[in-house]
TIRO-2110 file (N, C-alpha, C; in Angstrom, 1 decimal):
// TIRO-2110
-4.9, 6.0, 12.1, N, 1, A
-3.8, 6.7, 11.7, CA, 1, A
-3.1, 5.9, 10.5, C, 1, A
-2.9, 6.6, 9.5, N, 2, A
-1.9, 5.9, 8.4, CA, 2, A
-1.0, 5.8, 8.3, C, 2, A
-0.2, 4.6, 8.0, N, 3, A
0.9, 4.4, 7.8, CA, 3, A
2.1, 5.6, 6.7, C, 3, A
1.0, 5.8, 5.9, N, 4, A
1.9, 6.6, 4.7, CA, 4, A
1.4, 7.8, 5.3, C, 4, A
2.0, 9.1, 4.5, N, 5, A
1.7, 10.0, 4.1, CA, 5, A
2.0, 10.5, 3.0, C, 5, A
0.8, 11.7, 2.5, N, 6, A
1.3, 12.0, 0.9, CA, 6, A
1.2, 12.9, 0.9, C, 6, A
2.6, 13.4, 0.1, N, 7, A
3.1, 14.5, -0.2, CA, 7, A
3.2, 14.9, -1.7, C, 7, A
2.7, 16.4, -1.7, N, 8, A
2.7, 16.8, -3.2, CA, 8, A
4.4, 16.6, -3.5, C, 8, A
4.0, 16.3, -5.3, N, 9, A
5.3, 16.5, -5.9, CA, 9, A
4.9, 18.2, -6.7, C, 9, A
6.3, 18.0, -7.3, N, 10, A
6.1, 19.3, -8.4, CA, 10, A
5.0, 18.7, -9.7, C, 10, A
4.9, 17.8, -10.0, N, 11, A
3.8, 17.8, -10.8, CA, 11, A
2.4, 17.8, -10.2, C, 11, A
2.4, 17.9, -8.8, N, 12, A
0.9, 18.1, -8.4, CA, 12, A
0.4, 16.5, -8.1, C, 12, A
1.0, 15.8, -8.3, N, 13, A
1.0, 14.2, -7.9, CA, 13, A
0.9, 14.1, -6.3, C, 13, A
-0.2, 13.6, -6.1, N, 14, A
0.8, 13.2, -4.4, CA, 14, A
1.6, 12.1, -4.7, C, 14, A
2.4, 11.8, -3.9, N, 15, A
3.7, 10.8, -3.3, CA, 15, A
3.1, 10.4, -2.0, C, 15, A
3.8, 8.9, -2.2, N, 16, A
3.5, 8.4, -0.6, CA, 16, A
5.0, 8.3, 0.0, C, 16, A
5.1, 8.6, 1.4, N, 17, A
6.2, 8.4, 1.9, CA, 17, A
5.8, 7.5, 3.0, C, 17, A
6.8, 6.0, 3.3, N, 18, A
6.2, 5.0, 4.3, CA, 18, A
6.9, 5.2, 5.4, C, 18, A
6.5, 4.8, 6.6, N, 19, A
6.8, 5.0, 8.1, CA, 19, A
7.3, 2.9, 8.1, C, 19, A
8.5, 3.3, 8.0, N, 20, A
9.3, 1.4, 8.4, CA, 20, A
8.4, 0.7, 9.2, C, 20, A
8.2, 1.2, 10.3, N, 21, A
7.3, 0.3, 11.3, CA, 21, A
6.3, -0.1, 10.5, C, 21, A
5.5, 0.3, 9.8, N, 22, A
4.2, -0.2, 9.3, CA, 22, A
3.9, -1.5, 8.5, C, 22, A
5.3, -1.7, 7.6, N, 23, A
5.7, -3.4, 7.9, CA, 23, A
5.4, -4.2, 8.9, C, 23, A
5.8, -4.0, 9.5, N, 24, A
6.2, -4.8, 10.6, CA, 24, A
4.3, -4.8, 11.5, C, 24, A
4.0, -3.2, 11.5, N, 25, A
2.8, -3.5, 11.9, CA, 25, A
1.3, -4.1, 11.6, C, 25, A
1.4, -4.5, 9.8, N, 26, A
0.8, -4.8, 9.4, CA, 26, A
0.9, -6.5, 9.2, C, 26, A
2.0, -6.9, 9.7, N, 27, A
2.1, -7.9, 9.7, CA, 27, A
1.8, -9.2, 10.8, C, 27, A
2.3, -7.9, 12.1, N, 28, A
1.7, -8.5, 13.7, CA, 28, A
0.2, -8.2, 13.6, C, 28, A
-0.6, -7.1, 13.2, N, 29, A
-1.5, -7.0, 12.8, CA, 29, A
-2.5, -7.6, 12.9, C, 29, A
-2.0, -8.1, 11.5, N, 30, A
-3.0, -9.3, 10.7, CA, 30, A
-3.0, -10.7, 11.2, C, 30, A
-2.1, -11.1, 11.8, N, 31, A
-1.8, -12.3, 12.7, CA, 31, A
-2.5, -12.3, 14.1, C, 31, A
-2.7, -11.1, 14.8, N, 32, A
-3.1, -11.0, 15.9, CA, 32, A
-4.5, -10.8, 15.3, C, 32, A
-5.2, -10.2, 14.8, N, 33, A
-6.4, -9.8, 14.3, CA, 33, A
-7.2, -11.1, 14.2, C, 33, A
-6.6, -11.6, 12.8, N, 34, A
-7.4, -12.6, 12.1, CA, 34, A
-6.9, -14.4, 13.6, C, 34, A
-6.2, -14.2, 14.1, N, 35, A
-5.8, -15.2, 14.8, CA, 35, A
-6.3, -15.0, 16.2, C, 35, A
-7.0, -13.6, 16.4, N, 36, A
-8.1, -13.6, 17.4, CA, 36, A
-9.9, -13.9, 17.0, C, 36, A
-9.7, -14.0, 15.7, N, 37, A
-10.9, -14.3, 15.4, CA, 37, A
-10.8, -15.7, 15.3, C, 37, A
-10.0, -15.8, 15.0, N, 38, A
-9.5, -17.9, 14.8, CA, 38, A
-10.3, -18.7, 16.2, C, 38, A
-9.3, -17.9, 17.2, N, 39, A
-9.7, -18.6, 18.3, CA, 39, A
-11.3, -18.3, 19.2, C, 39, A
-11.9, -17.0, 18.8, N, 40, A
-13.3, -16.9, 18.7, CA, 40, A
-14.0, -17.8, 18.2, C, 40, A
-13.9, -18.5, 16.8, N, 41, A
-14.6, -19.3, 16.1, CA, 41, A
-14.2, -20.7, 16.9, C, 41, A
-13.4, -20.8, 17.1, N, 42, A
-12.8, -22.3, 18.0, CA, 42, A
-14.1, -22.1, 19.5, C, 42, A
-13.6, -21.4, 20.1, N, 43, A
-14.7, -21.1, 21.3, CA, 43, A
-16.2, -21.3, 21.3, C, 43, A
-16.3, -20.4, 20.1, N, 44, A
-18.1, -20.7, 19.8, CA, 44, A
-18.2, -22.0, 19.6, C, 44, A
-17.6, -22.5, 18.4, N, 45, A
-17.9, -23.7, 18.1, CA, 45, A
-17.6, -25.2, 18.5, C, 45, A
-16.8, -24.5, 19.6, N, 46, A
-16.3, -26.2, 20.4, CA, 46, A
-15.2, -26.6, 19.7, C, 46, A
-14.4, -26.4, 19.1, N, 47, A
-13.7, -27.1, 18.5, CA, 47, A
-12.1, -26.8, 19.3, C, 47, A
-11.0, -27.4, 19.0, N, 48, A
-9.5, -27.4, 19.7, CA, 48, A
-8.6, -26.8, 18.8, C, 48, A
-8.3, -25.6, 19.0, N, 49, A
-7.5, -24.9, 18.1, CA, 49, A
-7.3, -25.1, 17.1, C, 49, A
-8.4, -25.0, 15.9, N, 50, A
-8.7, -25.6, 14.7, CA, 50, A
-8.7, -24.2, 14.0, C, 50, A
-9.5, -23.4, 14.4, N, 51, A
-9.3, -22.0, 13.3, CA, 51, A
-8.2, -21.3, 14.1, C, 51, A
-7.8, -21.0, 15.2, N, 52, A
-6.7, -20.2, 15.2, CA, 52, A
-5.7, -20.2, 14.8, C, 52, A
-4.2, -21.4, 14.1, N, 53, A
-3.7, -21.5, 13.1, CA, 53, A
-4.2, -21.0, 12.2, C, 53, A
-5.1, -21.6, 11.6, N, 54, A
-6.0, -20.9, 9.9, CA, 54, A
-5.8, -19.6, 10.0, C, 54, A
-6.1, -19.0, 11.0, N, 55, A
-6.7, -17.3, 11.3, CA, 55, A
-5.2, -16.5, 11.6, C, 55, A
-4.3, -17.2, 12.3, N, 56, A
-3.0, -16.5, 12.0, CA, 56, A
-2.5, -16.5, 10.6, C, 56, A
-2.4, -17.7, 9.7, N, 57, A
-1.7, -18.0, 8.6, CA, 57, A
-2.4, -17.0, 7.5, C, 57, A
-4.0, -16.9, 7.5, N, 58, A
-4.6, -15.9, 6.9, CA, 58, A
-4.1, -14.1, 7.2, C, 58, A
-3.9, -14.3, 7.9, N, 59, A
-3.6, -12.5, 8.4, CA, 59, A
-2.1, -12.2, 8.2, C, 59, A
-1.2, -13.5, 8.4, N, 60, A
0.5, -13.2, 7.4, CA, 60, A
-0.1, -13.4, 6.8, C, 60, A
-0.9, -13.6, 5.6, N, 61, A
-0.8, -13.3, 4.3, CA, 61, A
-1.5, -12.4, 3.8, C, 61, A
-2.4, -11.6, 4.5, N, 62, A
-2.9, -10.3, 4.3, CA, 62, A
-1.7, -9.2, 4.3, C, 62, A
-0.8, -9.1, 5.9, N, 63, A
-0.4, -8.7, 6.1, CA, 63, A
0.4, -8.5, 4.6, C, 63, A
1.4, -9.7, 4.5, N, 64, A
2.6, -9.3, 3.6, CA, 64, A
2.0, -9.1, 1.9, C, 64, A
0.3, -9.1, 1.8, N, 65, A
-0.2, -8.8, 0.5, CA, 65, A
-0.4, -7.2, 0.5, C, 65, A
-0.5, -6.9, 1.8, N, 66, A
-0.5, -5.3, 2.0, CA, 66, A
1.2, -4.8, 1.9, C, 66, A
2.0, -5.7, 2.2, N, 67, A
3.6, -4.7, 2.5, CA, 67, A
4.2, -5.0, 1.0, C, 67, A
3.7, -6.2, 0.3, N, 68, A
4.2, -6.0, -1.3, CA, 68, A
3.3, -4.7, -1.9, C, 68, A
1.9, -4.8, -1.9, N, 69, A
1.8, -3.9, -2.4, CA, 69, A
2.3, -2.1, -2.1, C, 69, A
2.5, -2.2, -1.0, N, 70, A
3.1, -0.7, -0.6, CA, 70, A
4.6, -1.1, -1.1, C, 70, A
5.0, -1.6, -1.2, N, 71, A
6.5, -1.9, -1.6, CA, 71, A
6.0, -1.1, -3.1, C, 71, A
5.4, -2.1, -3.8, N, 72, A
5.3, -1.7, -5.2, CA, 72, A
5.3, -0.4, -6.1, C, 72, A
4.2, -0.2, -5.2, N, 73, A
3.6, 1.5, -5.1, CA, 73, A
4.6, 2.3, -5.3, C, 73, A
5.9, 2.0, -4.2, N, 74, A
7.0, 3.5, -3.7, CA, 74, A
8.3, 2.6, -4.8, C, 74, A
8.6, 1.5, -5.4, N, 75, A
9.6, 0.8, -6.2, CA, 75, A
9.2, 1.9, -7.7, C, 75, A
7.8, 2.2, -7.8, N, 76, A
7.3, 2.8, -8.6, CA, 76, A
7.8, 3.9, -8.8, C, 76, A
7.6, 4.8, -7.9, N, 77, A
7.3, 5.6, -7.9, CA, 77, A
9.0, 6.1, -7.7, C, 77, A
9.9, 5.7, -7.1, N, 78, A
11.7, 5.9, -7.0, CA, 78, A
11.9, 6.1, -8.3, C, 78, A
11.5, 4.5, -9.7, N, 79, A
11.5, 5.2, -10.7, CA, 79, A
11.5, 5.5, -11.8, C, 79, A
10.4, 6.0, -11.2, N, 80, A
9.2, 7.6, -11.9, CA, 80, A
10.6, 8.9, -11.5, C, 80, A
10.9, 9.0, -10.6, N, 81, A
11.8, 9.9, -9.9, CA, 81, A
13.0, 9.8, -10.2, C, 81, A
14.0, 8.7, -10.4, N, 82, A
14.7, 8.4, -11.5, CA, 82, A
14.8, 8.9, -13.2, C, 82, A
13.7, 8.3, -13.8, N, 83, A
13.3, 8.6, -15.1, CA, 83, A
13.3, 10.8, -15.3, C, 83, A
12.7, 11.0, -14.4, N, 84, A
12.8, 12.3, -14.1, CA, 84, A
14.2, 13.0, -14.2, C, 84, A
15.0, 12.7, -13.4, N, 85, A
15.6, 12.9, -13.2, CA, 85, A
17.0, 13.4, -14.5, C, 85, A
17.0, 11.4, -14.5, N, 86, A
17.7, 11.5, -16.5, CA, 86, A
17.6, 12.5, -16.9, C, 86, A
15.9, 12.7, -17.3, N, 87, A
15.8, 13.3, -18.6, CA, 87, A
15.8, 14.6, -18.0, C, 87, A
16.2, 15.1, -16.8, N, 88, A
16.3, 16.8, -16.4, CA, 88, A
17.9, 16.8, -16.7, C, 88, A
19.1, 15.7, -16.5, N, 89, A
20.2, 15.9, -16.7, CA, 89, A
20.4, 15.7, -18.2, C, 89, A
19.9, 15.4, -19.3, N, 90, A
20.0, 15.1, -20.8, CA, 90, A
19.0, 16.5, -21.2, C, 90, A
18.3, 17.0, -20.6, N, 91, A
17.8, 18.1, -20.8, CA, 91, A
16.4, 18.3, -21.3, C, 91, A
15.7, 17.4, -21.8, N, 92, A
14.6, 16.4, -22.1, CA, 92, A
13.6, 16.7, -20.8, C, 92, A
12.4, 17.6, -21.8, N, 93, A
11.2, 18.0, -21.0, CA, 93, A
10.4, 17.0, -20.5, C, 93, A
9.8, 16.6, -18.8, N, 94, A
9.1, 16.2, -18.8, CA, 94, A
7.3, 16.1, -20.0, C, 94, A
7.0, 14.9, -20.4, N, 95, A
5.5, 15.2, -20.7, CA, 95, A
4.5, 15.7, -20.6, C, 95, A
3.4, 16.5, -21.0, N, 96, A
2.6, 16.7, -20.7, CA, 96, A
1.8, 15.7, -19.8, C, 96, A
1.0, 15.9, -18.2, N, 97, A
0.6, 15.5, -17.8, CA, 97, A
-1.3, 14.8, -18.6, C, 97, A
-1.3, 13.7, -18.7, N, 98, A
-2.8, 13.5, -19.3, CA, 98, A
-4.1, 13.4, -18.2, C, 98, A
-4.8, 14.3, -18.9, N, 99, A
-6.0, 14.5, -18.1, CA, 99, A
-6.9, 13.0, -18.3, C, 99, A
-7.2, 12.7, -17.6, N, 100, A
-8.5, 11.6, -17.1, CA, 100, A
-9.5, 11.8, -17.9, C, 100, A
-9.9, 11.1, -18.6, N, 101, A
-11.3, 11.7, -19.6, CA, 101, A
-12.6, 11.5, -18.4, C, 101, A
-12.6, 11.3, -17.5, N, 102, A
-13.6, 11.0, -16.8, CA, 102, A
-13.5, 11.9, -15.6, C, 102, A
-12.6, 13.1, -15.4, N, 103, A
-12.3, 14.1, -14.4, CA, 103, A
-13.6, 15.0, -14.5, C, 103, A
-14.2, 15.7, -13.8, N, 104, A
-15.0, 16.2, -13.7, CA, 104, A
-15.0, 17.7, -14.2, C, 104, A
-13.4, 17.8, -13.5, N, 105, A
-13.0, 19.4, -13.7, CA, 105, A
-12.4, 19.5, -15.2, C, 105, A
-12.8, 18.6, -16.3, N, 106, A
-12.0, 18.4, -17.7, CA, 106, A
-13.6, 19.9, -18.5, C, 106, A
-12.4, 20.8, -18.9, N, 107, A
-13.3, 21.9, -19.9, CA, 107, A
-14.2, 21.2, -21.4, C, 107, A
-14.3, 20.4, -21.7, N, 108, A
-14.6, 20.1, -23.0, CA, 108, A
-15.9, 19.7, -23.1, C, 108, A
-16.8, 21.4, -22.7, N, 109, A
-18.2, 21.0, -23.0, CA, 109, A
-18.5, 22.0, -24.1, C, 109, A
END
């Protein structure tokens, strides 16, 4: 199940909208995850809690490399929604949207 969901805009964009918990979930997550593999590798190999620190400290930093970048994404995208917005109250047509030169559905044969 995904954390986001995405919802069309009026330009035909999807938007992501985040579910708060997924913070938080991707953070216990990755700490539990990679900090159960920590201590798998400790087990197999004989050793005394030597990768399971490593394997937690690895997974908070997954974790919070995933919650910046969804941060990023939606900081973006507010605005994008902003900028829009101005220029509907100054009266200032949004741009033509640019097609992908690599779209498949592009007419220019």
């Amino acid at each position: 199940m995904s954390s986001t969901r995405k919802l069309k805009t009026r330009t035909g964009k999807p938007e992501k909208k985040v579910d708060p918990a997924s913070i938080t979930g991707y953070l216990l997550a990755g700490m539990v995850v990679y900090g159960g593999l920590g201590w798998l590798i400790d087990k197999w190999a004989g050793t005394s809690d030597v990768f399971t620190p490593i394997g937690v400290i690895f997974g908070l930093a997954a974790g919070l490399f995933l919650t910046f970048r969804l941060v990023s994404v939606l900081e973006r995208q507010e605005r994008e929604a902003l900028l829009r917005k101005r220029r509907a109250l100054v009266g200032i047509e949004d741009p033509p949207e640019q097609q992908d030169p690599q779209d498949p559905q592009d007419p220019q044969d």
